[in-house]
NUKOL-105575 format. One record per residue (C-alpha): x, z, y; residue in one letter; residue number from 1. Coordinates in steps of 0.1 Angstrom, whole numbers. Layout:
residues N
<east->X&up->Z&north->Y&res->A&n->NUM>
...
***
This chain:
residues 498
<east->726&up->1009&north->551&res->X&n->1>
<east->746&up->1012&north->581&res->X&n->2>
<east->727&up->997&north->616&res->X&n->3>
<east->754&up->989&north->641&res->X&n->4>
<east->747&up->995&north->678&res->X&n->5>
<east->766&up->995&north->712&res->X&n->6>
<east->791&up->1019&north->717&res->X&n->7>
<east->781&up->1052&north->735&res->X&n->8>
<east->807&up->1073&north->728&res->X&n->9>
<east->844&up->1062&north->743&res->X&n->10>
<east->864&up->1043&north->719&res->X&n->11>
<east->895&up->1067&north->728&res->X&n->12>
<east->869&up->1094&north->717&res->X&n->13>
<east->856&up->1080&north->687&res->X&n->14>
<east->891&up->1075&north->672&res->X&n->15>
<east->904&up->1108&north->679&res->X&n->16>
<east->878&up->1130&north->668&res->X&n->17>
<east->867&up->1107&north->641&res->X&n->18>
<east->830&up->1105&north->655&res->X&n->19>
<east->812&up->1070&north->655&res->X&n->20>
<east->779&up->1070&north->669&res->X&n->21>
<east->758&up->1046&north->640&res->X&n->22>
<east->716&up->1046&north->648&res->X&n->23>
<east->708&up->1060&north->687&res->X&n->24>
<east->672&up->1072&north->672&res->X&n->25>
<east->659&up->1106&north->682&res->X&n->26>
<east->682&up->1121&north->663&res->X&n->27>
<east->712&up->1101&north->666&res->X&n->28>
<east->731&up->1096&north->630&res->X&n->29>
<east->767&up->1097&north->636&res->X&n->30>
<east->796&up->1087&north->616&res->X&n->31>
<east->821&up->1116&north->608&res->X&n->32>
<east->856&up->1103&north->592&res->X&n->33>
<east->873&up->1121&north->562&res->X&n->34>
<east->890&up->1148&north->573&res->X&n->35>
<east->883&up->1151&north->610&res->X&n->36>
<east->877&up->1180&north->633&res->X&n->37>
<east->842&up->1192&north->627&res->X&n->38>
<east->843&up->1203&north->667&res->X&n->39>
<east->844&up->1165&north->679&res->X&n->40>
<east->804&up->1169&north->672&res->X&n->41>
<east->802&up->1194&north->693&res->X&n->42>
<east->813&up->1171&north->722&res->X&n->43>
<east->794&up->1144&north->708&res->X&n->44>
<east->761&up->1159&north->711&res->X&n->45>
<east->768&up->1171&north->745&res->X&n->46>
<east->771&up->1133&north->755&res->X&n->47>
<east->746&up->1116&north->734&res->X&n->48>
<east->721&up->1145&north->744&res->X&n->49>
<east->699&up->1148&north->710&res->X&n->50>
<east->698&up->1164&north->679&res->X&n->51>
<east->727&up->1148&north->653&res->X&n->52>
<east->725&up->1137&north->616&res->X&n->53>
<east->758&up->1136&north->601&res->X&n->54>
<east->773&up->1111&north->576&res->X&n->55>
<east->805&up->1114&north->558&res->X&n->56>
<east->830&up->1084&north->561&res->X&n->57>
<east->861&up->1080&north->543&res->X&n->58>
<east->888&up->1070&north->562&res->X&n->59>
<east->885&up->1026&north->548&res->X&n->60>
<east->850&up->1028&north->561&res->X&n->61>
<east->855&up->1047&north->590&res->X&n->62>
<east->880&up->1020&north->602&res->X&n->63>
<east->860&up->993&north->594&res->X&n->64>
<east->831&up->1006&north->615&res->X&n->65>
<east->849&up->1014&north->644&res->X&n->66>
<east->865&up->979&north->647&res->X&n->67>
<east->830&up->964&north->641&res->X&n->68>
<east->811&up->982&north->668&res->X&n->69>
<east->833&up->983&north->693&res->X&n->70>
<east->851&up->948&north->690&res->X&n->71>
<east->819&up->929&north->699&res->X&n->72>
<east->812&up->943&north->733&res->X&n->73>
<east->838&up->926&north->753&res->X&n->74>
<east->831&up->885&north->750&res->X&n->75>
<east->792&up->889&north->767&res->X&n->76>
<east->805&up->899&north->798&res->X&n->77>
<east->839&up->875&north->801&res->X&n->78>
<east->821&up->846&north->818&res->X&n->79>
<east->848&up->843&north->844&res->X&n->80>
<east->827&up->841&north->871&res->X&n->81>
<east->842&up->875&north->887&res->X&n->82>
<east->878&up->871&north->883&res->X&n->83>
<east->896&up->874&north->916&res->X&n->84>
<east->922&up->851&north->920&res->X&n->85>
<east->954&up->875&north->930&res->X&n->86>
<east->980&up->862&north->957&res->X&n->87>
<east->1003&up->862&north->928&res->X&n->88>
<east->1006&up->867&north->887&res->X&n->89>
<east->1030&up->904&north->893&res->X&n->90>
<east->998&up->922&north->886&res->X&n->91>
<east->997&up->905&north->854&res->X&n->92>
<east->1029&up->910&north->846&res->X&n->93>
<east->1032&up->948&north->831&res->X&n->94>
<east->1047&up->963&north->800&res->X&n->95>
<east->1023&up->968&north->771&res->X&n->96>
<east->1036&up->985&north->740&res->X&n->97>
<east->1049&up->967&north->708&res->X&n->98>
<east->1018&up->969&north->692&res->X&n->99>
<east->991&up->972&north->717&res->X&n->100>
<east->954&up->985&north->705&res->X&n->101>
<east->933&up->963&north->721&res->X&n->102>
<east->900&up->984&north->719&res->X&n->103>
<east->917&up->1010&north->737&res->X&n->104>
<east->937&up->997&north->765&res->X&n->105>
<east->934&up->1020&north->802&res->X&n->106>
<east->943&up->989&north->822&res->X&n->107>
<east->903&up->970&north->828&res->X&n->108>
<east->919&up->942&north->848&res->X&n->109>
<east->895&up->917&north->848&res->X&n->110>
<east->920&up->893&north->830&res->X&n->111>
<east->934&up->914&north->801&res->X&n->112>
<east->898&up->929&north->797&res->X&n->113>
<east->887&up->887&north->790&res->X&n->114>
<east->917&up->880&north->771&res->X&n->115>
<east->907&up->914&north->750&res->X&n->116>
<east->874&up->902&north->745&res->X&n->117>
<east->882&up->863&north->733&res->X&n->118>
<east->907&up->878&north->709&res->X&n->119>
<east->879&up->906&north->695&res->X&n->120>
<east->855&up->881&north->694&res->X&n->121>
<east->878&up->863&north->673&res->X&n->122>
<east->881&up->888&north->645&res->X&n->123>
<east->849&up->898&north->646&res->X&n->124>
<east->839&up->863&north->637&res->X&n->125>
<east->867&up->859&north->612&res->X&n->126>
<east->883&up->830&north->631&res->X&n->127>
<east->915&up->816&north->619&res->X&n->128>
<east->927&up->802&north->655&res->X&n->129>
<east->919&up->805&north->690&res->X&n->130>
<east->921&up->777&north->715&res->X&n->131>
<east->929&up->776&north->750&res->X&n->132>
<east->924&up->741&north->764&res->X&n->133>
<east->928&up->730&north->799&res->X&n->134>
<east->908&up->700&north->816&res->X&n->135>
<east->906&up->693&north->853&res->X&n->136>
<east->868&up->709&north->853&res->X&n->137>
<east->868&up->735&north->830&res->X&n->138>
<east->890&up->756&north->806&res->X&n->139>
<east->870&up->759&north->770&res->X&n->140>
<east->879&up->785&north->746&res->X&n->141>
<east->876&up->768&north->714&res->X&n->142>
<east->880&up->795&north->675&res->X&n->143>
<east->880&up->778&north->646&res->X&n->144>
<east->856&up->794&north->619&res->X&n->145>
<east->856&up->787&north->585&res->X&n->146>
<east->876&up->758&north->592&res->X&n->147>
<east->858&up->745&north->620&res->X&n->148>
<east->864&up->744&north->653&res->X&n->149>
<east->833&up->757&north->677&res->X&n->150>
<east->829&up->760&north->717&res->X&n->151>
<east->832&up->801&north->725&res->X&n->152>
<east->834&up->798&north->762&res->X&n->153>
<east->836&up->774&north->793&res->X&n->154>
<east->858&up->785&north->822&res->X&n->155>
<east->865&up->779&north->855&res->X&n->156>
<east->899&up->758&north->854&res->X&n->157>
<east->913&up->779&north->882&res->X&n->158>
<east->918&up->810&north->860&res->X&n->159>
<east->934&up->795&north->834&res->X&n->160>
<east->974&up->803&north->852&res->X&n->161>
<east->965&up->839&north->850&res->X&n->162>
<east->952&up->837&north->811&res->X&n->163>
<east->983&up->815&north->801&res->X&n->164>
<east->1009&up->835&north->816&res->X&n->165>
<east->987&up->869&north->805&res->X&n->166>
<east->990&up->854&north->775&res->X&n->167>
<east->1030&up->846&north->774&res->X&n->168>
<east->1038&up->876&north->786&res->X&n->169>
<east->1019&up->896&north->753&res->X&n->170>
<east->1041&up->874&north->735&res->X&n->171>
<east->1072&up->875&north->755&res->X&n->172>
<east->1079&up->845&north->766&res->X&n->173>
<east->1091&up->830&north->795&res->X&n->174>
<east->1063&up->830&north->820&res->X&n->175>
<east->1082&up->805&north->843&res->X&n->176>
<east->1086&up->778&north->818&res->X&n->177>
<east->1061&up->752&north->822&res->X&n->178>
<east->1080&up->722&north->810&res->X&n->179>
<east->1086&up->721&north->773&res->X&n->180>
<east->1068&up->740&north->744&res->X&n->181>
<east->1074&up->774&north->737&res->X&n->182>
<east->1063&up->801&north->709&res->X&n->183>
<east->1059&up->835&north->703&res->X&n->184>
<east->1036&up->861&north->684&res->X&n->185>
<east->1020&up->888&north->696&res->X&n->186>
<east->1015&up->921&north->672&res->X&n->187>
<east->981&up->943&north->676&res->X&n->188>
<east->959&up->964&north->664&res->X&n->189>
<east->920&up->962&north->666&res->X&n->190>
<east->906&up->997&north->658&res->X&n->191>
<east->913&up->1000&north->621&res->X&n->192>
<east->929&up->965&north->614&res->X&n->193>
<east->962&up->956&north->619&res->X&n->194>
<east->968&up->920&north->633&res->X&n->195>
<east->996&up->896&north->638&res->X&n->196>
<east->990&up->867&north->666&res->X&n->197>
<east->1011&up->836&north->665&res->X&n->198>
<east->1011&up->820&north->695&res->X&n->199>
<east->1022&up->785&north->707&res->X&n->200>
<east->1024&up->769&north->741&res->X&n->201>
<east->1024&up->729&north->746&res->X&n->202>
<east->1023&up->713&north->787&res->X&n->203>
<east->996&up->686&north->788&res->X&n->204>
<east->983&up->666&north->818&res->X&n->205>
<east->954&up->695&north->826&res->X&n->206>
<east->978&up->726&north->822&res->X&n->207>
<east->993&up->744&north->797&res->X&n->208>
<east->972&up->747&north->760&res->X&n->209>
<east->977&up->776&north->740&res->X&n->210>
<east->970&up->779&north->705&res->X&n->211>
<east->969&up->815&north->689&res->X&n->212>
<east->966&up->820&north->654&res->X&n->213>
<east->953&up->850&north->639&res->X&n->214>
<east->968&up->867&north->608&res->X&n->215>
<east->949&up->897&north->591&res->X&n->216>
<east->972&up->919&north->575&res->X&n->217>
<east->948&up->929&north->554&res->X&n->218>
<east->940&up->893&north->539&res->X&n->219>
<east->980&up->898&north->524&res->X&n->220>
<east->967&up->918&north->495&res->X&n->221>
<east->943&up->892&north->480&res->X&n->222>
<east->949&up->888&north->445&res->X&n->223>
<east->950&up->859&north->419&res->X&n->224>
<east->913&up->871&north->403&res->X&n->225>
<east->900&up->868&north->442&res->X&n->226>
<east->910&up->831&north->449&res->X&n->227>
<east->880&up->818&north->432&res->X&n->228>
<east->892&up->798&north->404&res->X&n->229>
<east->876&up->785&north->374&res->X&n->230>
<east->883&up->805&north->342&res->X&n->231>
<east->903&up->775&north->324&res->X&n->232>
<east->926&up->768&north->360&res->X&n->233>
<east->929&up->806&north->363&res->X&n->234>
<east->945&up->811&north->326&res->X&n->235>
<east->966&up->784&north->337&res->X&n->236>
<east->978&up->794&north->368&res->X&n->237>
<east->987&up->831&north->349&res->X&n->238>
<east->1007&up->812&north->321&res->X&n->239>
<east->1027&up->792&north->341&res->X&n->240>
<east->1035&up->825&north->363&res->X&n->241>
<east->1046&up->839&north->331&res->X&n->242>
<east->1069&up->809&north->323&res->X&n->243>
<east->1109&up->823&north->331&res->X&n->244>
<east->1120&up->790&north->349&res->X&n->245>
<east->1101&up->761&north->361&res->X&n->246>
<east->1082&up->751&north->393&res->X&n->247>
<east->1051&up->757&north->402&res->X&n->248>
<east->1036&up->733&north->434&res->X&n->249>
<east->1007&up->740&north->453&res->X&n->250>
<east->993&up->710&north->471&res->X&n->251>
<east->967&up->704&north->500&res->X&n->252>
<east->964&up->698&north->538&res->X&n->253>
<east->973&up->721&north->561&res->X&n->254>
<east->946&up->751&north->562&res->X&n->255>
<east->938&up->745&north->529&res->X&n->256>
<east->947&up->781&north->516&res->X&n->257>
<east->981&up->767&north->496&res->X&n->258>
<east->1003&up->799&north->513&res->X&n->259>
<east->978&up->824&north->505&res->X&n->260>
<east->973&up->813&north->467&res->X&n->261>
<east->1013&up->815&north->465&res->X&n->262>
<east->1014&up->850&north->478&res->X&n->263>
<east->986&up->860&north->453&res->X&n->264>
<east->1011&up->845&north->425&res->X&n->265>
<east->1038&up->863&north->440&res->X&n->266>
<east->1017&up->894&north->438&res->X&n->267>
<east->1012&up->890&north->403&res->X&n->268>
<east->1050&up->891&north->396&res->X&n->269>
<east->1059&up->915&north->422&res->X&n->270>
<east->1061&up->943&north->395&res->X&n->271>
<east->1097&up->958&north->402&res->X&n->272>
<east->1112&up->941&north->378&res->X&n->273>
<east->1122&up->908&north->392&res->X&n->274>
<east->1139&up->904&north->421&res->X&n->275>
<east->1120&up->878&north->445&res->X&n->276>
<east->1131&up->861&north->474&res->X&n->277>
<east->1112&up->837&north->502&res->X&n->278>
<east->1125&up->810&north->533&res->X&n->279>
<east->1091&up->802&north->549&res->X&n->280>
<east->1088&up->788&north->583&res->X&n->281>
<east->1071&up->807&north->591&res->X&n->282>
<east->1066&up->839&north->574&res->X&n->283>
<east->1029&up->848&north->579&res->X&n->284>
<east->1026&up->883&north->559&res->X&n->285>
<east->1053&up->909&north->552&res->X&n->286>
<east->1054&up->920&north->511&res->X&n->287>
<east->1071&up->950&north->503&res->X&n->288>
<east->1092&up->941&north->474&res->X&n->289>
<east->1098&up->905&north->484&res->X&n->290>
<east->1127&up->894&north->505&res->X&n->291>
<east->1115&up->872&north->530&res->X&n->292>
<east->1135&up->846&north->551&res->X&n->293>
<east->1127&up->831&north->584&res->X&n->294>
<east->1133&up->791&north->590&res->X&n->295>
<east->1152&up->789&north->620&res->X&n->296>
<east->1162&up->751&north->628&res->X&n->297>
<east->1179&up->759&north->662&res->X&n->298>
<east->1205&up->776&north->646&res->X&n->299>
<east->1208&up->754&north->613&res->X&n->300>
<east->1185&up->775&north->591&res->X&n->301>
<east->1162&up->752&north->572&res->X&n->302>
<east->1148&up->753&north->539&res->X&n->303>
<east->1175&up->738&north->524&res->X&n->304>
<east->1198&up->759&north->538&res->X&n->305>
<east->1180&up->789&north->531&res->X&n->306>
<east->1171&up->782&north->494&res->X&n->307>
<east->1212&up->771&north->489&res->X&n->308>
<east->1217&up->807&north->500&res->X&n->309>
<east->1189&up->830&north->487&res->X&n->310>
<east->1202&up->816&north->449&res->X&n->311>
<east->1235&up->829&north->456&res->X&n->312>
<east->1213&up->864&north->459&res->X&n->313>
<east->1207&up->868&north->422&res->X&n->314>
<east->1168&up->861&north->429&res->X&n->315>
<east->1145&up->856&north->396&res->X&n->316>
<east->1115&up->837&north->414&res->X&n->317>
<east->1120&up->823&north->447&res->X&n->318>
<east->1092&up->810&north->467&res->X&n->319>
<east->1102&up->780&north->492&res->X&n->320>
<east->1075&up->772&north->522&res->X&n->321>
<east->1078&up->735&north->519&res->X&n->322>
<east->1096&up->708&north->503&res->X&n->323>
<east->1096&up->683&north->528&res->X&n->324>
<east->1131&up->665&north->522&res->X&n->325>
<east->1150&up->650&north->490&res->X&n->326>
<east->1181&up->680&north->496&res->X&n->327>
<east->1150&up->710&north->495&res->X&n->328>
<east->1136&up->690&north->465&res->X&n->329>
<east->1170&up->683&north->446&res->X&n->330>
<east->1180&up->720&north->452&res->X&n->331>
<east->1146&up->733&north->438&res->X&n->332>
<east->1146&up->708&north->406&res->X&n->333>
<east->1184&up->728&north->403&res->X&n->334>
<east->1174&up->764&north->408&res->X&n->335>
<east->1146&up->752&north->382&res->X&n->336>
<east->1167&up->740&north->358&res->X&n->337>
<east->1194&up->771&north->361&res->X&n->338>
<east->1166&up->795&north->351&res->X&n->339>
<east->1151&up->803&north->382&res->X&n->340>
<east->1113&up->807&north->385&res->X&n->341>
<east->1105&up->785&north->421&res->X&n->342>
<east->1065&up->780&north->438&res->X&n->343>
<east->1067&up->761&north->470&res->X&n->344>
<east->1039&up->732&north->485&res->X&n->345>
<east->1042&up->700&north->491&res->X&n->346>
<east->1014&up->675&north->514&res->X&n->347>
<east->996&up->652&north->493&res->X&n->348>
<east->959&up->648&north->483&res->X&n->349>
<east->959&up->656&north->450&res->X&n->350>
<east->979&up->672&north->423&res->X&n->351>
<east->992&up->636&north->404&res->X&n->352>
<east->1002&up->629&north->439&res->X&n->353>
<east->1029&up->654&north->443&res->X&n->354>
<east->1048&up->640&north->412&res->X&n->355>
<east->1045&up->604&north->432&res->X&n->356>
<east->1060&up->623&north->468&res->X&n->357>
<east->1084&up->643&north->453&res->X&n->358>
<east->1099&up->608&north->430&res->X&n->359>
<east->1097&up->587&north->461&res->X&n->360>
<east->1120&up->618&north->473&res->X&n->361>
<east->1143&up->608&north->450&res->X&n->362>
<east->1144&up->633&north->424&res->X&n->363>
<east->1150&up->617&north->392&res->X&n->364>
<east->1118&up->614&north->369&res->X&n->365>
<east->1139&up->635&north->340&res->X&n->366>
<east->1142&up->659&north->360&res->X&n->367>
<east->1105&up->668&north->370&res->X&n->368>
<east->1093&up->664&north->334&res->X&n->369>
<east->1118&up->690&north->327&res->X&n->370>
<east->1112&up->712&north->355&res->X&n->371>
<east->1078&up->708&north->363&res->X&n->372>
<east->1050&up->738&north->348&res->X&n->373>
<east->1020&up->733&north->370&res->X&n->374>
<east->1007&up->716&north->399&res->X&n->375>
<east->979&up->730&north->420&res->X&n->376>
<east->956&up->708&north->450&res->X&n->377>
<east->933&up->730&north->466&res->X&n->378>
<east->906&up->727&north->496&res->X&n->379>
<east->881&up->752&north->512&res->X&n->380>
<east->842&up->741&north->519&res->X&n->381>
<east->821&up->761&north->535&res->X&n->382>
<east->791&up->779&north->517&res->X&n->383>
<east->756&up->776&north->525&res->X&n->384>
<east->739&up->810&north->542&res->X&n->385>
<east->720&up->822&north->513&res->X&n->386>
<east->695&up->829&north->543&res->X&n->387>
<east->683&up->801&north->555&res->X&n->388>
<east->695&up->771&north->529&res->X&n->389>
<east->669&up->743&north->520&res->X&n->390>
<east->666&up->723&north->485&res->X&n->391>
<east->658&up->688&north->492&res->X&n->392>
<east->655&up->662&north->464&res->X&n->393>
<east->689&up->637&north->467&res->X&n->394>
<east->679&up->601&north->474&res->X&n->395>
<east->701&up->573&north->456&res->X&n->396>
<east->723&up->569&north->485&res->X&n->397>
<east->730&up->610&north->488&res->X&n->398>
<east->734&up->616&north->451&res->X&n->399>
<east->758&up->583&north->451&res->X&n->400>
<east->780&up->606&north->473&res->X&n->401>
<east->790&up->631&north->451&res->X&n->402>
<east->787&up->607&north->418&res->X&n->403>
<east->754&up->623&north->410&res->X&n->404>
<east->723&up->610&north->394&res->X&n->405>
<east->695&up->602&north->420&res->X&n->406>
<east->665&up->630&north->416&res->X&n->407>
<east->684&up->659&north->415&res->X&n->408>
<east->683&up->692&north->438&res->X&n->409>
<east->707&up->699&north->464&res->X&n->410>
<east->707&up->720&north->491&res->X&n->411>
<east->714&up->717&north->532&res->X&n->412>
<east->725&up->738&north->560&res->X&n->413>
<east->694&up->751&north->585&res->X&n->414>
<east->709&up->779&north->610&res->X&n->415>
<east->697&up->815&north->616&res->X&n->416>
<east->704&up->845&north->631&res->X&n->417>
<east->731&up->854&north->602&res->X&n->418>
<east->749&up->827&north->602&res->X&n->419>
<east->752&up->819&north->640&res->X&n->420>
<east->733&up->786&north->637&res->X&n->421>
<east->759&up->770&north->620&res->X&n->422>
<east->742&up->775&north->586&res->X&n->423>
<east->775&up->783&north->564&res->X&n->424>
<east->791&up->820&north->559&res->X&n->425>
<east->826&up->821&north->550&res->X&n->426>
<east->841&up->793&north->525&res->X&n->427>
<east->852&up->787&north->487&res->X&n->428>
<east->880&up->771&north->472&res->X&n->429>
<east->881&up->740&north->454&res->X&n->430>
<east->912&up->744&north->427&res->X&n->431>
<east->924&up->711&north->403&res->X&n->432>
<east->951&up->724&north->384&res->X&n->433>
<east->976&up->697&north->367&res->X&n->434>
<east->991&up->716&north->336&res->X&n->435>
<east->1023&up->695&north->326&res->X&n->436>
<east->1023&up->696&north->283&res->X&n->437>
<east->1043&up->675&north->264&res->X&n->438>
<east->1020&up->647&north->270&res->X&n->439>
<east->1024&up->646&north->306&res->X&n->440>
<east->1059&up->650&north->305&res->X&n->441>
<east->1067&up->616&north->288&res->X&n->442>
<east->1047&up->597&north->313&res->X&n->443>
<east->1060&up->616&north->345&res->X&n->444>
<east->1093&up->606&north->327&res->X&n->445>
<east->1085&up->571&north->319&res->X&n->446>
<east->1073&up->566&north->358&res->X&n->447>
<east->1032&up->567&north->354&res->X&n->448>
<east->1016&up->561&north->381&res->X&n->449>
<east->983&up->585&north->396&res->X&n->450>
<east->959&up->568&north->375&res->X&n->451>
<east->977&up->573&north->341&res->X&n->452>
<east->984&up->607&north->351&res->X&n->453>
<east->951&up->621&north->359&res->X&n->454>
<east->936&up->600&north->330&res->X&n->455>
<east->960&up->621&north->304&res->X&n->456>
<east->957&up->656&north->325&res->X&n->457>
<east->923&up->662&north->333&res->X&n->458>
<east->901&up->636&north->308&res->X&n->459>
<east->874&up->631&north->331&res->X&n->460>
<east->866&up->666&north->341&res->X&n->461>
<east->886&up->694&north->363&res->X&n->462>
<east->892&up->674&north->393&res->X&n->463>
<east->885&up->681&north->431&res->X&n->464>
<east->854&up->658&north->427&res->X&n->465>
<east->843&up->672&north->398&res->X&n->466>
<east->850&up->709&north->415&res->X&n->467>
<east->829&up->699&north->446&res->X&n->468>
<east->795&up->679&north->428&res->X&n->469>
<east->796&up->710&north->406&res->X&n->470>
<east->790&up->734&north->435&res->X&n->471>
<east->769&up->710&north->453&res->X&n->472>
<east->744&up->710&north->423&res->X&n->473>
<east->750&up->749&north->421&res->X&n->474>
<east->739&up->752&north->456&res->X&n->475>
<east->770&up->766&north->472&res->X&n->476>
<east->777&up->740&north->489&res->X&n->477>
<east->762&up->708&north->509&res->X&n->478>
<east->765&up->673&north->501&res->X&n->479>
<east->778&up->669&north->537&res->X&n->480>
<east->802&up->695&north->536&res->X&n->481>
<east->821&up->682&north->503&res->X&n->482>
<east->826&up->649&north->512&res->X&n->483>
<east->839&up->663&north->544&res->X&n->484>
<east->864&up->684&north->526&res->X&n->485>
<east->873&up->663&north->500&res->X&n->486>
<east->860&up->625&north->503&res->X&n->487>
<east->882&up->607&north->483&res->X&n->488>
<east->875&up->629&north->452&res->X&n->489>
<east->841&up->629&north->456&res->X&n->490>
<east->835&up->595&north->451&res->X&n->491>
<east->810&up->580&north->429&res->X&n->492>
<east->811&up->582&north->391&res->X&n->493>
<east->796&up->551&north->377&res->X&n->494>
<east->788&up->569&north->342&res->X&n->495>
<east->773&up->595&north->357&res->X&n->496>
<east->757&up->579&north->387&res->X&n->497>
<east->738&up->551&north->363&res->X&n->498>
***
């Protein structure tokens, strides 16, 4: 087992001799990476001034290591409270190159090292977003872990100019623009990980709030046996892949995991032997093999447009972002029904409830029985740190929640040192996946509504309520936390409740 410590050996050094300094005992273990200059130890003992016990690292786990130990020692010292207030923002204002390493920038101006260190911070906790929000007494950092958004840091309003235009100029926007809303993204790299920010400007009464979104390259490669389906919803979602024409929705509010499931489909197909084409607005991770297309509204790009053109490009699957309008619908139901293989999402709560959005659309009901293969809803809930988790017996009223019977054992979040006092680590998805047979295909085309088409799809089990009790009563999860996520399917079950 590998104990982390503070960095003693420069970052600049450790990367380019491949030396990571692991345990500062009496004799210091060190990490050496695959393939690195044995001489680098040399230099390393000199500094650390002790005896060394080397360990072998391959090159994964050397990166890994390095980003780890040296991305959490910038935050503890941002407080703010020593940032000099410049006569102007030119000193902010200098190049940095295309894809900037964080972790080993030369420039320590007190700005840039903060911004650094809120951004390392960030993917050291595995936050999704960062947010930058202006008041008139204090500018909070806010990073959204695990789906929830928690307090990082308070700061003094005053600086928050000089981290908004720090920020705009990473991202290479216009640094004088204060008036209307502006985006951008921002491409870096954090020792061993490669990262791509989005970030997005919008004026309020305070000052400017900036939103950053952080995408981990790394998270592109998850794959279909990863997503943490159920066995049955799993098979499913692999036949209907294999189907040669059809459409495939994935459904679910926004942060919900809907665009990484459809890339773990795409990298199921993705064999060289179809060619497979995306419009996404926007697109979040590059996939060799896949042509992907940018939205662009300003200049008339939109899905519709996009998908009209990508099927004049011979495609075998395409992959739309969104259907959000009757002509991205009615072209989809086309490319379906013309032999093309087509995934896209579409907002609504539940899987019966994209068959409902996309009629009220105005495709014709003959045409989704035809076209439709599968339907996905997904949410993420937090799981419980296996560290400090209690069992407590449900009372009538908590058991009611999730459609249990009163009596039985569930468990609740405590807090500890492992899971920052939040008392979850990292989430779970919750799939229900609608498989349209023959049987669902004469009611979609005889105009069911919800209730007759989850009655005949999922027979009283597979649903996002019956997903969520299941992993209350496993222990995964907290009462609390899946009616948060998903409150309307968790409602109670008389028969089961009685």
């Amino acid at each position: 087992m590998i104990t982390l410590v503070g960095p003693s050996l420069p970052y600049g050094f450790a990367k380019r001799h491949g030396v990571l300094l692991l345990d500062a005992g009496d004799v210091a273990r060190v990490g050496l990476r695959e393939g690195a200059d044995p001489r680098g130890l040399i230099e390393a003992r000199r500094v650390l001034g002790r005896p060394l016990a080397v360990e072998p690292l391959s090159q994964a786990a050397f990166d890994r290591q390095l980003s780890e130990i040296y991305a959490g020692d910038h935050l503890a010292a941002a407080d703010g409270e020593d940032l000099d207030m410049p006569a102007g923002l030119d000193s902010l204002i200098d190049d940095i190159p295309a894809a900037a390493d964080l972790l080993d920038t030369a420039d320590d101006a007190p700005v840039i090292r903060l911004i650094n260190g809120i951004i390392a911070e960030a993917v050291r906790t595995g936050a999704s977003d960062i947010h930058l929000e202006t008041y008139e007494s204090a500018l909070l950092v806010r990073m959204r872990i695990d789906g929830v958004l928690r307090e990082a840091l308070s700061l003094n309003p005053r600086i928050a100019p000089l981290l908004v235009s720090r920020i705009k100029v990473m991202a290479r926007l216009d640094i004088a623009e204060k008036r209307v809303p502006q985006d951008g993204r921002i491409p870096l790299a954090l020792g061993g990980k490669t990262l791509d920010v989005r970030v997005s400007t919008l004026p309020s009464r305070g000052g400017e709030r900036v939103v950053m979104r952080i995408l981990d390259k790394d998270q592109a490669g998850l794959t279909l046996d990863r997503l943490g389906m159920a066995p049955d919803a799993l098979a499913a979602f692999r036949a209907a892949l294999a189907e040669p024409n059809g459409i495939i929705l994935v459904t679910g509010p926004t942060g919900s995991g809907k665009t990484t499931s459809l890339y773990a489909g795409l990298a199921l197909l993705n064999d060289q032997t179809r060619n497979i084409l995306t419009v996404e607005d926007p697109v979040e991770y590059a996939i060799d093999g896949v042509g992907q297309t940018q939205v662009n509204t300003k200049v008339g790009m939109t899905f519709a447009a996009g998908l009209r053109a990508i099927l004049r490009q011979d495609p075998d699957v395409v992959m739309v972002g969104e259907i959000r309008d009757v002509e991205t619908a009615a072209i989809a139901v086309q490319a379906a029904l013309t032999g093309h293989l087509v995934l896209s999402t579409v907002h609504t709560n539940d899987a019966a409830g994209a068959v409902t959005r996309l009629r009220d659309m105005g495709v014709e009901p003959f045409l989704l029985a035809s076209t439709l293969r599968l339907i996905v809803a997904q949410r993420l809930v937090r799981r419980l740190c296996e560290h400090c988790r209690i069992p407590e017996v449900a009372d009538k009223k908590t058991a009611k929640l999730i459609g249990a019977k009163a009596g039985v054992t569930v468990w609740r979040p405590q807090g500890c040192s492992h899971c920052g006092g939040s008392g979850y680590i990292g989430r779970i998805g919750l799939y229900e996946v609608m498989k349209v047979g023959n049987r669902l295909r004469r009611l979609i085309a005889a105009e069911a509504d919800e209730d007759a088409l989850v009655a005949a799809a999922f027979d009283g089990a597979g649903t996002l309520g019956h997903r969520a009790r299941a992993l209350v009563l496993e222990g995964v999860t907290s009462v609390e936390e899946a009616v948060r996520v998903a409150r309307q399917e968790t409602a109670a079950d008389p028969a089961e409740a009685a």
